[in-house]
DOMAR-490295 format. One record per residue (C-alpha): residue in one letter; residue number from 1; x, y, z. Coordinates in nm, 2 decimals. Each point is the difference from the previous one (the first is absolute). Layout:
BEGIN
NODE  residu  num    east   north      up
NODE       a  NUM       X       Y       Z
...
end
This chain:
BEGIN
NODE  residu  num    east   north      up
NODE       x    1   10.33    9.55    7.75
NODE       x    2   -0.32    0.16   -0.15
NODE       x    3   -0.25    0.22    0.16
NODE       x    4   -0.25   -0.23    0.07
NODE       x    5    0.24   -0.22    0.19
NODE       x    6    0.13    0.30    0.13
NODE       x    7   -0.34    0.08    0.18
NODE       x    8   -0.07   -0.35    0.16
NODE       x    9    0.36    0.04    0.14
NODE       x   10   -0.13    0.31    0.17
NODE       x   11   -0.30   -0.09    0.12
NODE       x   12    0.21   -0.31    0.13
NODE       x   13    0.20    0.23    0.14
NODE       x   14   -0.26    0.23    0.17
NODE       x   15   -0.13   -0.33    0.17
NODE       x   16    0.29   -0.14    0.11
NODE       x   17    0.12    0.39    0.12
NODE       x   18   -0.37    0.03    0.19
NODE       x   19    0.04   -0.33    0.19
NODE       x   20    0.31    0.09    0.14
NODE       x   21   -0.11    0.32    0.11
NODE       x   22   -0.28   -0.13    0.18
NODE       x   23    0.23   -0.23    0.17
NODE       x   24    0.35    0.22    0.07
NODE       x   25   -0.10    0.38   -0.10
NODE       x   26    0.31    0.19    0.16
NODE       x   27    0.24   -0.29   -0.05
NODE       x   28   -0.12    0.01   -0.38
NODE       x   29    0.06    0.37   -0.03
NODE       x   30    0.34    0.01    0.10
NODE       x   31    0.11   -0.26   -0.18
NODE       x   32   -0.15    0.15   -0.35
NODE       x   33    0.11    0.34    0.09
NODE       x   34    0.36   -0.09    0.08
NODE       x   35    0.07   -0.31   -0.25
NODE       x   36   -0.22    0.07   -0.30
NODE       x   37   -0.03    0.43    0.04
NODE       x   38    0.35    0.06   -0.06
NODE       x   39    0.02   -0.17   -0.32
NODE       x   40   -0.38    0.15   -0.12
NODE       x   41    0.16    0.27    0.04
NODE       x   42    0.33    0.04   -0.17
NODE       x   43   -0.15   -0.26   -0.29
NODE       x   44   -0.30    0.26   -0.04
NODE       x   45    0.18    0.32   -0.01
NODE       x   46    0.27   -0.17   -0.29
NODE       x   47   -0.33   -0.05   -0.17
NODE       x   48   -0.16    0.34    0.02
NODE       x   49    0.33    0.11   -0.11
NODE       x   50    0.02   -0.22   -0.30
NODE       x   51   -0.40    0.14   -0.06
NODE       x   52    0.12    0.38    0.06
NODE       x   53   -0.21   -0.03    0.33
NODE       x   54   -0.28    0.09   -0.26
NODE       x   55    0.05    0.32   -0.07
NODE       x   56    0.06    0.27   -0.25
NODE       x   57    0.33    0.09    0.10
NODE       x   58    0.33   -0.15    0.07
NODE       x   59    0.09    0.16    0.33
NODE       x   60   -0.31    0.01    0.14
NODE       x   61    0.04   -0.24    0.24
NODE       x   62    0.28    0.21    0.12
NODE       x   63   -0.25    0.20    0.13
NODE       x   64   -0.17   -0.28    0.18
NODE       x   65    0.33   -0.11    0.14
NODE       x   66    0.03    0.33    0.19
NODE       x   67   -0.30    0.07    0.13
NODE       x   68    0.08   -0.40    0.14
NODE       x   69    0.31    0.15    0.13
NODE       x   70   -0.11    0.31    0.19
NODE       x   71   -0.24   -0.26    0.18
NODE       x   72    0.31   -0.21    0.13
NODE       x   73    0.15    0.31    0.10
NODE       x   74   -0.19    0.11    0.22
NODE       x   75   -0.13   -0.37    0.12
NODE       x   76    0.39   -0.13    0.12
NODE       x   77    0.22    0.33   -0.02
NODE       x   78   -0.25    0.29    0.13
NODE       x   79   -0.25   -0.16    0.21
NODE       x   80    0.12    0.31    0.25
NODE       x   81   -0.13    0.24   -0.30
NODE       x   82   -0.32    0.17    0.05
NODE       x   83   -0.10   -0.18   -0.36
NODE       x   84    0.07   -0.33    0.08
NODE       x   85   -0.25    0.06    0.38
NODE       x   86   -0.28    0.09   -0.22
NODE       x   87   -0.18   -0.29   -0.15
NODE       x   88   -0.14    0.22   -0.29
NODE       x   89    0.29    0.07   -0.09
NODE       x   90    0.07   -0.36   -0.13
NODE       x   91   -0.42   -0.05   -0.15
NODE       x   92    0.13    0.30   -0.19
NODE       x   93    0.28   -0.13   -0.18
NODE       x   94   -0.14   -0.32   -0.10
NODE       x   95   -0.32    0.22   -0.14
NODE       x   96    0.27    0.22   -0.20
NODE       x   97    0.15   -0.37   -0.12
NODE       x   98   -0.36   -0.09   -0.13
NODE       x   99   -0.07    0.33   -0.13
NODE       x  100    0.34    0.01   -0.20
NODE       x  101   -0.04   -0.35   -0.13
NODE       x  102   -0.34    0.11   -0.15
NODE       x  103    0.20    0.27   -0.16
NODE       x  104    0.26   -0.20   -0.14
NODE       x  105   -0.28   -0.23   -0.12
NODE       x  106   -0.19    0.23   -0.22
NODE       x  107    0.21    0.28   -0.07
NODE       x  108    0.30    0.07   -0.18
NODE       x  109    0.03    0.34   -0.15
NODE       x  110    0.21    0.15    0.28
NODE       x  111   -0.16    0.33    0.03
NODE       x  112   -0.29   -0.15    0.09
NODE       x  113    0.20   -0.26    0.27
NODE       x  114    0.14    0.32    0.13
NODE       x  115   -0.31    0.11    0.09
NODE       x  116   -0.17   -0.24    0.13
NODE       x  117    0.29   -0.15    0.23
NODE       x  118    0.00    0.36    0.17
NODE       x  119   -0.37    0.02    0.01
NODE       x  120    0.06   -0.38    0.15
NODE       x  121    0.14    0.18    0.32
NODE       x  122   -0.32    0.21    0.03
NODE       x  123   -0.23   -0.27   -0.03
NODE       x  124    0.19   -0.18    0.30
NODE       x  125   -0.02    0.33    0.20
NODE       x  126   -0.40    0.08   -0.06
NODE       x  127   -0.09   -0.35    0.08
NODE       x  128   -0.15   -0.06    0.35
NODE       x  129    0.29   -0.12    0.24
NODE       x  130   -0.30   -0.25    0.19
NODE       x  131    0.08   -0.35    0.16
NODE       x  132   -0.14   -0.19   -0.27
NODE       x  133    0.24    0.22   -0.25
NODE       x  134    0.31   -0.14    0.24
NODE       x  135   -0.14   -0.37   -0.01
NODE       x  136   -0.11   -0.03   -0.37
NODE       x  137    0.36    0.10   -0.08
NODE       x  138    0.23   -0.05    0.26
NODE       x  139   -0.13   -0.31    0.11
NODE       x  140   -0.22   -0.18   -0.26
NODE       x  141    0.11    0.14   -0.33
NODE       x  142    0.37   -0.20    0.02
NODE       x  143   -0.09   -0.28    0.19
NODE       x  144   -0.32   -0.20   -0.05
NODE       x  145   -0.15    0.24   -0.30
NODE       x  146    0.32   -0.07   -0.17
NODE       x  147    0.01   -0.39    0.06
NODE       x  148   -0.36   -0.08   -0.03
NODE       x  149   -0.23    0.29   -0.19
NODE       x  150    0.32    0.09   -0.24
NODE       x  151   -0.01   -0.40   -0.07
NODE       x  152   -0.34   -0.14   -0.06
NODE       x  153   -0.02    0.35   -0.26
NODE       x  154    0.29   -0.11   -0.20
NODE       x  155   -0.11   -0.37   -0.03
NODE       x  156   -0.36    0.19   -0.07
NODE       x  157    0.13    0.19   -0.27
NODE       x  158    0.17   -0.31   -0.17
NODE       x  159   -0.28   -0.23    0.07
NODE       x  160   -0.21    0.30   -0.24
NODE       x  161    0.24    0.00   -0.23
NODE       x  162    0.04   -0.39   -0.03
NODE       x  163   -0.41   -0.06    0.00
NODE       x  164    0.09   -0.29    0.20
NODE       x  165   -0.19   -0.25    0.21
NODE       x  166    0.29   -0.12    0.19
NODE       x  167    0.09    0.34    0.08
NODE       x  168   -0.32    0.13    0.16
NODE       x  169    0.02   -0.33    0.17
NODE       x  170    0.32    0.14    0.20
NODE       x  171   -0.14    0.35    0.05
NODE       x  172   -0.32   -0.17    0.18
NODE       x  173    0.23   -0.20    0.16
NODE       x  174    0.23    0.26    0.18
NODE       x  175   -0.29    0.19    0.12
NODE       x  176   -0.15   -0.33    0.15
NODE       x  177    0.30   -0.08    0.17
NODE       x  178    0.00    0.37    0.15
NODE       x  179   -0.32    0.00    0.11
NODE       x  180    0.04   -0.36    0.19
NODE       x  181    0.20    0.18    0.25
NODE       x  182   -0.29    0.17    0.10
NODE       x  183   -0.26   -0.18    0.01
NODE       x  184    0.17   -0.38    0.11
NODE       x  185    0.13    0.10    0.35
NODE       x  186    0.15   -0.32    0.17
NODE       x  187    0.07    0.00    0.35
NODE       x  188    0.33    0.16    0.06
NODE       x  189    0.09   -0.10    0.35
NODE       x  190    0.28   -0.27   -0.08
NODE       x  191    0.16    0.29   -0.23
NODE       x  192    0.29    0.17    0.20
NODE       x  193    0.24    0.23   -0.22
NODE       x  194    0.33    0.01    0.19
NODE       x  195    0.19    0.31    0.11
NODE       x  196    0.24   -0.04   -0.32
NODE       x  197   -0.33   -0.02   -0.24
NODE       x  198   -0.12    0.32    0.20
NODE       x  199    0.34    0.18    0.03
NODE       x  200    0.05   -0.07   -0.40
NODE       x  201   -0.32    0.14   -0.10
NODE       x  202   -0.02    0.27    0.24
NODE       x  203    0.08    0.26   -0.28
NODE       x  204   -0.36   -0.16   -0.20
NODE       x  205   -0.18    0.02    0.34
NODE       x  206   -0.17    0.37   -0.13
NODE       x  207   -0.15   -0.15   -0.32
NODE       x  208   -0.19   -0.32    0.16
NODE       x  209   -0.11    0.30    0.28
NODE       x  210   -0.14    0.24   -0.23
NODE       x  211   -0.16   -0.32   -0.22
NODE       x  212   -0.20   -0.10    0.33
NODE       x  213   -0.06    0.37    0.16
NODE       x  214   -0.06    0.16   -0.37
NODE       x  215   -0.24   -0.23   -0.14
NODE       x  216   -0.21   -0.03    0.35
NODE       x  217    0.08   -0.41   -0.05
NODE       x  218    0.08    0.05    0.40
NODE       x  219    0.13    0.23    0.30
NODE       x  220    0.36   -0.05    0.05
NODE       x  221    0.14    0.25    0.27
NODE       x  222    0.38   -0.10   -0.02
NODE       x  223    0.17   -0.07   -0.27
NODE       x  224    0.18   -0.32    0.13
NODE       x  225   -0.37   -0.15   -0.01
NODE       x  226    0.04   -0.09   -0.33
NODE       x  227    0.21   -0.29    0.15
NODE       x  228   -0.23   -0.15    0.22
NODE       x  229   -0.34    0.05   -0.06
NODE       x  230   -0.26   -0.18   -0.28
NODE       x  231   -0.02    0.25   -0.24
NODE       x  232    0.33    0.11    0.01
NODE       x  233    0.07   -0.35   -0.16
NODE       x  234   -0.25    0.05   -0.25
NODE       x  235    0.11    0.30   -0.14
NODE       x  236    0.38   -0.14   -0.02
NODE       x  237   -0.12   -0.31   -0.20
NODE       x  238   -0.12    0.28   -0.22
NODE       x  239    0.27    0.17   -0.01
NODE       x  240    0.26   -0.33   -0.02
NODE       x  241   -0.22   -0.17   -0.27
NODE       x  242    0.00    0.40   -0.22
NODE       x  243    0.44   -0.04    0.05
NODE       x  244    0.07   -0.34   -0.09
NODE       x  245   -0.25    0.00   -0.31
NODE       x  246    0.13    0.34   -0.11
NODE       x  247    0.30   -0.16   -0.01
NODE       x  248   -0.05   -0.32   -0.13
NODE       x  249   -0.21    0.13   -0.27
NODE       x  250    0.30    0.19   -0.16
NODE       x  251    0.21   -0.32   -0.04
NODE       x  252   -0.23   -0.22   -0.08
NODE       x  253   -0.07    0.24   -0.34
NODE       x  254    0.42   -0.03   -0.06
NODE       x  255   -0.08   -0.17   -0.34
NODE       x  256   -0.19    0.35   -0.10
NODE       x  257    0.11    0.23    0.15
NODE       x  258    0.37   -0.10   -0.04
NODE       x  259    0.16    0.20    0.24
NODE       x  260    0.24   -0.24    0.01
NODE       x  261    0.13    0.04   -0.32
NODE       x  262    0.33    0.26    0.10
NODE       x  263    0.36   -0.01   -0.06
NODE       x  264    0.20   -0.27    0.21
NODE       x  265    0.13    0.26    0.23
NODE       x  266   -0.31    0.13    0.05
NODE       x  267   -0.18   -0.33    0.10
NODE       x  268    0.34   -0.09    0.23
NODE       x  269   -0.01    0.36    0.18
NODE       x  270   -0.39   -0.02    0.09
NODE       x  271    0.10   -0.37    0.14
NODE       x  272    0.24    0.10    0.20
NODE       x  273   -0.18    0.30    0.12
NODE       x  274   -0.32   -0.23    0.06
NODE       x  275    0.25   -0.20    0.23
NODE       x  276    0.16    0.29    0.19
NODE       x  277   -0.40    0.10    0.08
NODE       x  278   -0.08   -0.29    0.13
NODE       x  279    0.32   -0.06    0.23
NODE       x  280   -0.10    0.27    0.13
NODE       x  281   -0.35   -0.06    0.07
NODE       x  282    0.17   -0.29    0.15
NODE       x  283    0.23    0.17    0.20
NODE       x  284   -0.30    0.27    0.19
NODE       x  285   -0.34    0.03   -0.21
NODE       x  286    0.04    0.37    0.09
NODE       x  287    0.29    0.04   -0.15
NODE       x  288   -0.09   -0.16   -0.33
NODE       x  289   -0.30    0.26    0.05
NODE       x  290    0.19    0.30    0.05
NODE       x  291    0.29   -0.13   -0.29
NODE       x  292   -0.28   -0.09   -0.23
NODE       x  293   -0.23    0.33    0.08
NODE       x  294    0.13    0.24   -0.33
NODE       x  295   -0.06   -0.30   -0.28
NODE       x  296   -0.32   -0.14    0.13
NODE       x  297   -0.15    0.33    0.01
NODE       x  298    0.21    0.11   -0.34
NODE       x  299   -0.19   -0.30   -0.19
NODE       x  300   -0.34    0.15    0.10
NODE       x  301    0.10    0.33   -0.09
NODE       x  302    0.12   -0.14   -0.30
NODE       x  303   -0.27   -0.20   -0.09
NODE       x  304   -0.27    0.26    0.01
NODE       x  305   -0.01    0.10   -0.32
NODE       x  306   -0.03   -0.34   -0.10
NODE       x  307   -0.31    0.04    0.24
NODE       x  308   -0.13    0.29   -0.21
NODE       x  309    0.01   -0.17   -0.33
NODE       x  310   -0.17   -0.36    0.13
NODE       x  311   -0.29    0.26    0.13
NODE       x  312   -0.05    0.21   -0.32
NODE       x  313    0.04   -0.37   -0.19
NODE       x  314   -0.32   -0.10    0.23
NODE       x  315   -0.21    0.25   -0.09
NODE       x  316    0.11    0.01   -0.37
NODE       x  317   -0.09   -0.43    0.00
NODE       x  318   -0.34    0.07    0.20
NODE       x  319   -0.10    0.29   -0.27
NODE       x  320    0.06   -0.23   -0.29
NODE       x  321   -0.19   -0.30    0.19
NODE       x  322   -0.29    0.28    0.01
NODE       x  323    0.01    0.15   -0.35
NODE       x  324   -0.02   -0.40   -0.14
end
């Protein structure tokens, strides 16, 4: 399949993703995060491996892997710790995780890594521990950053590098379909998320919170509001529609990306393991969650240097767009 295909197929895709959001937002969610999540994941991070996870050395994602670690320590195994009861202490991490990626990224004389990963550690400790540091990070950097901002930038940067029509077709698109949610608001009354919808998602209740309280789109007082009141179900459209698309934009580029393209026992193992995640999504959502926690946030970890290059590939497009 060529690119130009490629693109309608996404913007199909982002249509067909946006209806049903409108029309099951929670129900939508789960079903992409536990069916079609486990496999972006374990298929993405076989890729970024295959790429070096972009960058300059070989056991730099080693690094990354720890940092992702430390973070499941102290979210399932020391949540008694006097680290794991303060929320900075998490915005922190994933800040060091950015900041090391950019290293790994640009750098690769390692006296000047050396440096700059220890002067990493002061940067973290000088910067302002505010709300918004906590919510940018904690809450928005992993979740909807990652799935929809991380997104629309990388199909930016190849739609630059392609010149193609098709392509800034699909870029429009997604950011159409975003802003629907918001300004199409249907009457919500005939809606009712059940308490297995709520209990399932009750570990994503924060980030529709903070999208609602943050961005001033409302005044939510508890956080269980998100399940009952009108723009509660905006934001999850939102937030369903940013999931499944995330997803279903990674395999529907399979024929260029090739991620499937690994050893036979490779492509077996990630089956089976794909199948094992979902049983147990099956068997309790939140045990899928809890099972599934260390490689969902591993691939974002992962992935940010891959984040880091599509930026610095933006603004090196856009400069030669000026200087022509």
């Amino acid at each position: 399949m060529n690119t130009e295909r490629i693109h309608y197929v996404n913007i199909g895709l982002m249509i067909v993703s946006c209806m049903a959001a409108f029309i099951i937002p929670f129900e939508l969610f789960l079903f992409s995060y536990g069916v079609l999540g486990p496999l972006h994941y374990l298929t993405e991070i076989g890729w970024l491996h295959k790429k070096n996870y972009f960058t300059k050395g070989k056991y730099d994602f080693v690094f990354l892997i720890t940092i992702c670690s430390i973070l499941f320590y102290y979210s399932y195994f020391a949540q008694s710790s006097k680290a794991a009861n303060n929320p900075m202490f998490f915005a922190n991490l994933i800040l060091i995780g950015v900041l090391f990626a950019g290293i790994f990224v640009f750098i690769k004389d390692w006296l000047y890594r050396i440096t700059l990963l220890i002067l990493s550690f002061f940067v973290v400790g000088f910067i302002g521990k505010s709300n918004s540091y906590y919510v940018w990070l904690s809450i928005f950097l992993p979740t909807i950053i990652h799935v929809f901002i991380f997104t629309w930038l990388f199909m930016l940067y190849g739609v630059l590098k392609e010149r193609s029509m098709a392509g800034f077709l699909s870029i429009l698109t997604l950011l159409i379909c975003a802003v629907s949610f918001f300004i199409i608001r249907p009457d919500s009354l005939s809606y009712k998320v059940s308490e297995y919808v709520q209990k399932s998602y009750s570990q994503f209740e924060l980030l529709n919170f903070y999208l609602v309280n943050y961005f001033h789109l409302d005044s939510l007082g508890d956080v269980k509001e998100v399940f009952t009141t009108n723009i509660g179900f905006v934001v999850m459209r939102f937030v369903a529609f940013a999931y499944t698309y995330h997803y279903l934009n990674w395999f529907s580029k399979t024929s260029v990306i090739k991620w499937h393209q690994v050893k036979r026992p490779v492509l077996i193992g990630t089956v089976l393991i794909w199948l094992a995640s979902i049983a147990l999504y099956i068997y309790d959502y939140n045990v899928g969650l809890t099972a599934l926690f260390f490689l969902s946030f591993l691939h974002v970890f992962l992935e940010f240097p891959l984040n880091i290059v599509s930026f610095t590939g933006i603004g090196k497009e856009l400069g030669s767009l000026v200087k022509k």
